[in-house]
C-alpha positions as CSV (number, residue, x, y, z in Angstrom):
1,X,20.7,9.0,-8.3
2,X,19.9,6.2,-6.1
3,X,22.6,7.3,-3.7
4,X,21.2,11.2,-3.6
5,X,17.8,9.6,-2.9
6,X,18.9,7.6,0.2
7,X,20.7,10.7,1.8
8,X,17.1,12.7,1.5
9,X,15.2,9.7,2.7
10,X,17.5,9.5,5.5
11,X,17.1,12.9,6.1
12,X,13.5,12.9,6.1
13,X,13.1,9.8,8.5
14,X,14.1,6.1,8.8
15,X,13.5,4.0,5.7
16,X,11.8,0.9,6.2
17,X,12.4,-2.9,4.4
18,X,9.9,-3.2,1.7
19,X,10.3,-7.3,0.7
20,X,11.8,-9.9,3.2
21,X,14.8,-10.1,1.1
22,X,16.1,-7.0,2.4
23,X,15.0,-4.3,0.1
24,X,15.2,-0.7,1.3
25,X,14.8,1.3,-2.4
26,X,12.0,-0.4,-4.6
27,X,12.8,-0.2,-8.5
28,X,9.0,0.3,-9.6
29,X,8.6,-1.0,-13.2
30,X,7.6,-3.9,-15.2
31,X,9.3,-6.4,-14.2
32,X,7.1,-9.2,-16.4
33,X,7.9,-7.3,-19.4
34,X,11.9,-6.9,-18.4
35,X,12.5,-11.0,-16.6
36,X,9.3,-12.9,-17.3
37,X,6.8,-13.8,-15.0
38,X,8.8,-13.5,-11.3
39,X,8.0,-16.1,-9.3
40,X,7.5,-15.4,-5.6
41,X,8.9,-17.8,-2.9
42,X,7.4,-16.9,0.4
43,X,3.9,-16.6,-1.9
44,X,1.3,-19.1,-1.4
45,X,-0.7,-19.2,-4.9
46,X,-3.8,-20.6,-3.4
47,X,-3.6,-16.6,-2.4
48,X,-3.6,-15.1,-5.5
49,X,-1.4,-12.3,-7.1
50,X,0.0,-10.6,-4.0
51,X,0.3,-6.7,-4.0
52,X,3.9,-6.6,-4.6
53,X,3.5,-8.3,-8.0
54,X,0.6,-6.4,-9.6
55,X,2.7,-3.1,-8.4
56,X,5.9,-5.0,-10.4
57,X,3.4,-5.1,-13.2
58,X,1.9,-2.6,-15.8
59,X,-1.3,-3.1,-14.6
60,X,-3.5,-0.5,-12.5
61,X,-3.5,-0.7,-8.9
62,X,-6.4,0.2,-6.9
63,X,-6.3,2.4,-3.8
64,X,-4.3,1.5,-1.1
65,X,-1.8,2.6,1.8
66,X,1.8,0.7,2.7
67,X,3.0,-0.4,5.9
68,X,5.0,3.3,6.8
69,X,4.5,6.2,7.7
70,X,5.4,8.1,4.5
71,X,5.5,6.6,1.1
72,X,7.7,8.4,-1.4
73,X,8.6,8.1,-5.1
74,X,10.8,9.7,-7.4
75,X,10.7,9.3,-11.1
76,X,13.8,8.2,-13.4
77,X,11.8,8.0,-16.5
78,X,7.5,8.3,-17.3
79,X,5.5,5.5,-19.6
80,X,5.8,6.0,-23.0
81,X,1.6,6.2,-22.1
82,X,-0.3,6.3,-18.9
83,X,0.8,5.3,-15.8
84,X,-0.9,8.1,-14.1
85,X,-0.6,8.7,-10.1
86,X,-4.2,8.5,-8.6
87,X,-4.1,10.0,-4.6
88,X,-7.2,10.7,-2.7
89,X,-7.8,12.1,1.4
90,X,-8.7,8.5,2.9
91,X,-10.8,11.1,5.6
92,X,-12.8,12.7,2.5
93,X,-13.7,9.2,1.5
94,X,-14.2,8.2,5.1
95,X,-16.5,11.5,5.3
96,X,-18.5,10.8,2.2
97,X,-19.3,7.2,3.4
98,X,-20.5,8.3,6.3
99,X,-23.1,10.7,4.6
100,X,-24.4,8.7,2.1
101,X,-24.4,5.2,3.9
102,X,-24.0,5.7,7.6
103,X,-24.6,1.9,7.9
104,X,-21.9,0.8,5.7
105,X,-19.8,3.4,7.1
106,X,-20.6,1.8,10.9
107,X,-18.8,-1.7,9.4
108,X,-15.7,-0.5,8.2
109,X,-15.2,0.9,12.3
110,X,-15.0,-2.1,12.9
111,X,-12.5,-5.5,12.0
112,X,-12.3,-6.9,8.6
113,X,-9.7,-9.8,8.5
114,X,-6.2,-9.8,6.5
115,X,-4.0,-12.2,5.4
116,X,-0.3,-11.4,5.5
117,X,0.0,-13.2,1.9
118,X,3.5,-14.1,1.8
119,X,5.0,-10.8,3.1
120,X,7.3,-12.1,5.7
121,X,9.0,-15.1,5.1
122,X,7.0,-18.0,7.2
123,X,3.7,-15.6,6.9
124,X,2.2,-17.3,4.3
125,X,-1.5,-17.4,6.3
126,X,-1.0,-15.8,9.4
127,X,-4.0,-13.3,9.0
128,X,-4.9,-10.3,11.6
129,X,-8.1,-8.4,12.2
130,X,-8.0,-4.8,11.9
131,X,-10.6,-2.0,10.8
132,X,-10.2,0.1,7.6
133,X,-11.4,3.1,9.6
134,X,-9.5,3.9,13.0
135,X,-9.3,7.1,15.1
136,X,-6.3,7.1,18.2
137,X,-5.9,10.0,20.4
138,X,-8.4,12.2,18.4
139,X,-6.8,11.2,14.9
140,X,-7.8,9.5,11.9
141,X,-5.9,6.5,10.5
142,X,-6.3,4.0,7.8
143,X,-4.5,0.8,6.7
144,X,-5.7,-0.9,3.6
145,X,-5.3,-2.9,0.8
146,X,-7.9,-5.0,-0.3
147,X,-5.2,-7.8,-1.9
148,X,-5.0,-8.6,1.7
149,X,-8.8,-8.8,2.5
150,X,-9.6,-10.9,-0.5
151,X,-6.3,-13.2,0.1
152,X,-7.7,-13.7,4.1
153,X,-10.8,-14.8,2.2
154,X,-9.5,-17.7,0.9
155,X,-8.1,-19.5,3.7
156,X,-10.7,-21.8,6.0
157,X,-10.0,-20.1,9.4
158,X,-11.1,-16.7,8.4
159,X,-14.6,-15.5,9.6
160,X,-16.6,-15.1,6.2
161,X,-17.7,-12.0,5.2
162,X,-20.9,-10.4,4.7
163,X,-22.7,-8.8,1.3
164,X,-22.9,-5.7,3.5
165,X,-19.1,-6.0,3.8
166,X,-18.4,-6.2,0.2
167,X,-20.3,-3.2,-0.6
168,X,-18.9,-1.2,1.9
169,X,-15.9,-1.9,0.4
170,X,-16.8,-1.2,-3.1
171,X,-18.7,1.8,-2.0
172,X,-15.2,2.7,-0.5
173,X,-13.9,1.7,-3.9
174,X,-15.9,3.7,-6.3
175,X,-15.8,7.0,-3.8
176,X,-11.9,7.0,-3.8
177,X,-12.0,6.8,-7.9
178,X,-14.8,9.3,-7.7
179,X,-12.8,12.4,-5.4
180,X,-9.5,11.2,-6.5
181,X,-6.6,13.6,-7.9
182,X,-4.8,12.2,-10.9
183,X,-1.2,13.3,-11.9
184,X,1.0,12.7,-14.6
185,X,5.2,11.6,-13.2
186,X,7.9,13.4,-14.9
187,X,11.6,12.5,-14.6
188,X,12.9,14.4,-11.3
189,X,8.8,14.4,-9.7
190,X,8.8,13.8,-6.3
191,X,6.2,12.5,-4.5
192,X,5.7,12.2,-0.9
193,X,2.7,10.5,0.9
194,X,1.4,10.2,4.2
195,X,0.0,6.6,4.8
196,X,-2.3,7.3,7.3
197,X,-4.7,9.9,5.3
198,X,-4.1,9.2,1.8
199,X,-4.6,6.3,-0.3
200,X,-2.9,6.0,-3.6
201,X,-3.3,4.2,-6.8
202,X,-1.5,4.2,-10.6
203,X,-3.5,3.5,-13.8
204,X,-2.2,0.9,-16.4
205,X,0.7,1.7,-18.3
206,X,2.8,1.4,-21.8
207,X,6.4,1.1,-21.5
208,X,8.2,3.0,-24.7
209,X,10.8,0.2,-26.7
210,X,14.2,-0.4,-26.5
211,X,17.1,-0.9,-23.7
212,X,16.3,0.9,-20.1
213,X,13.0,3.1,-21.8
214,X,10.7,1.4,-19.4
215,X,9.1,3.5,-16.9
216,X,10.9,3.6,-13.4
217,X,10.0,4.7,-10.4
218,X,12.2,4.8,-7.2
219,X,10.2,3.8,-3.9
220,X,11.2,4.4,-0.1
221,X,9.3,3.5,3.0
222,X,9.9,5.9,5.6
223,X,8.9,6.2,9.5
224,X,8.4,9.8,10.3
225,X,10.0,11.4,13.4
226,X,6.8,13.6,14.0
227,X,4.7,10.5,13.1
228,X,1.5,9.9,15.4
229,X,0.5,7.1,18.0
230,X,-1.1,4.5,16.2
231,X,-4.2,2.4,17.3
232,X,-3.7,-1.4,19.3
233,X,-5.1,-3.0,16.3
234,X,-1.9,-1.9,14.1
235,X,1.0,-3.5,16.4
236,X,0.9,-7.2,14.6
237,X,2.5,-6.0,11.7
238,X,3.9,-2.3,12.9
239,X,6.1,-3.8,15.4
240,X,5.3,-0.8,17.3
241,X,2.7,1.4,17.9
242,X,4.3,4.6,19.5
243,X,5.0,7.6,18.0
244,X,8.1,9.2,16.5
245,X,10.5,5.7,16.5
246,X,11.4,3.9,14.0
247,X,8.1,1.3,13.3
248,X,6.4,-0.3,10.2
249,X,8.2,-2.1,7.1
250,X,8.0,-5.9,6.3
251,X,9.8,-7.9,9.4
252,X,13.1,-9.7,8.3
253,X,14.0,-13.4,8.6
254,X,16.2,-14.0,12.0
């Protein structure tokens, strides 16, 4: 299966590293429940639980993009219960801000810090400012994860955010919960995502017993062919910002 899903990734654009160990197709599943707790080298705890984890994890995840253009999934085998697939437009929820609170709206335009927690191997604080909201050449783009806000938090360097900042971001919060679209993964789904207009998200989850009954989910990052310019602020950890070449993923070791 795994080998059928590379050709079609291929196919569909270049797939990007995932981890800075090399990984190109994510096994999405529990990995607490299948090793024990997984212990992350290039993490630094002070940090917290970096994305990567809670996604290796039954736990929910809240909205978010990855670093790629296209994020796609294909299901091996559901949850014995939950585990649903939670995808909203990021420019409805953009939209929606900017009707009902045109001021918190105005903030997330502009440059909320991130750390890199850990991603690349060395990265463990370099941080970078960039805006949740972005439009380049007359498009819209996003990049978010608010792991990475909270983790920049924590370190001493990092410009300290306002309250207005933390309820523009919880205002973001409850609208993508609020016009989200919620989907149930069956074995063969397919799902295909385009980073830069939709934000996804996965409720908790019960594995079913026994030897390889766990849910599992196949993961590639892709870079699009047809994929858009992106905006100055994205080329810290896009290595490039043109379009249609092959851009985003985590950087590897040298």
């Amino acid at each position: 299966m795994k080998t059928l899903y590379w050709g079609l990734g291929c196919h569909l654009g270049w797939p990007r590293y995932q981890n800075s160990a090399g990984e190109l197709i994510g096994e999405v599943r529990d990995e607490n429940r299948r090793y024990g707790v997984v212990r992350e080298t290039t993490m630094d705890p002070t940090l917290g639980r970096s994305s990567r984890s809670k996604a290796r994890s039954a736990g929910p995840l809240r909205f978010h993009t990855d670093r790629c253009d296209v994020v796609s999934l294909l299901t091996v085998r559901r949850a014995k219960a939950g585990g649903l697939s939670q995808i909203v437009s990021a420019v409805s929820v953009s939209n929606e801000i900017a009707r009902r609170r045109p001021d918190l709206h105005a903030l997330l335009c502009q440059d909320y810090w991130r750390s890199r927690q850990g991603e690349e191997a060395g990265g463990e604080r370099k941080v970078f400012p960039m805006p949740i909201f972005c439009w380049h050449e007359g498009k819209f783009t996003t990049q978010y994860s608010r792991t990475f806000v909270e983790a920049a938090q924590k370190l001493p360097d990092v410009p300290r955010m306002t309250a207005a900042h933390d309820e523009a971001l919880d205002l973001h919060a409850a609208l993508c919960e609020e016009l989200c679209f919620t989907m149930d993964f069956e074995p063969g789904d397919l799902q295909l995502l385009n980073n830069h207009v939709i934000y996804h998200g996965r409720t908790h989850y019960e594995d079913s017993d026994g030897a390889d009954q766990d849910r599992l989910l196949l993961r590639l990052w892709l870079a699009a062919p047809n994929s858009r310019a992106l905006p100055p602020s994205y080329l810290p950890i896009w290595g490039s910002i043109a379009s249609a070449v092959p851009r985003g993923g985590i950087a590897q070791p040298a």
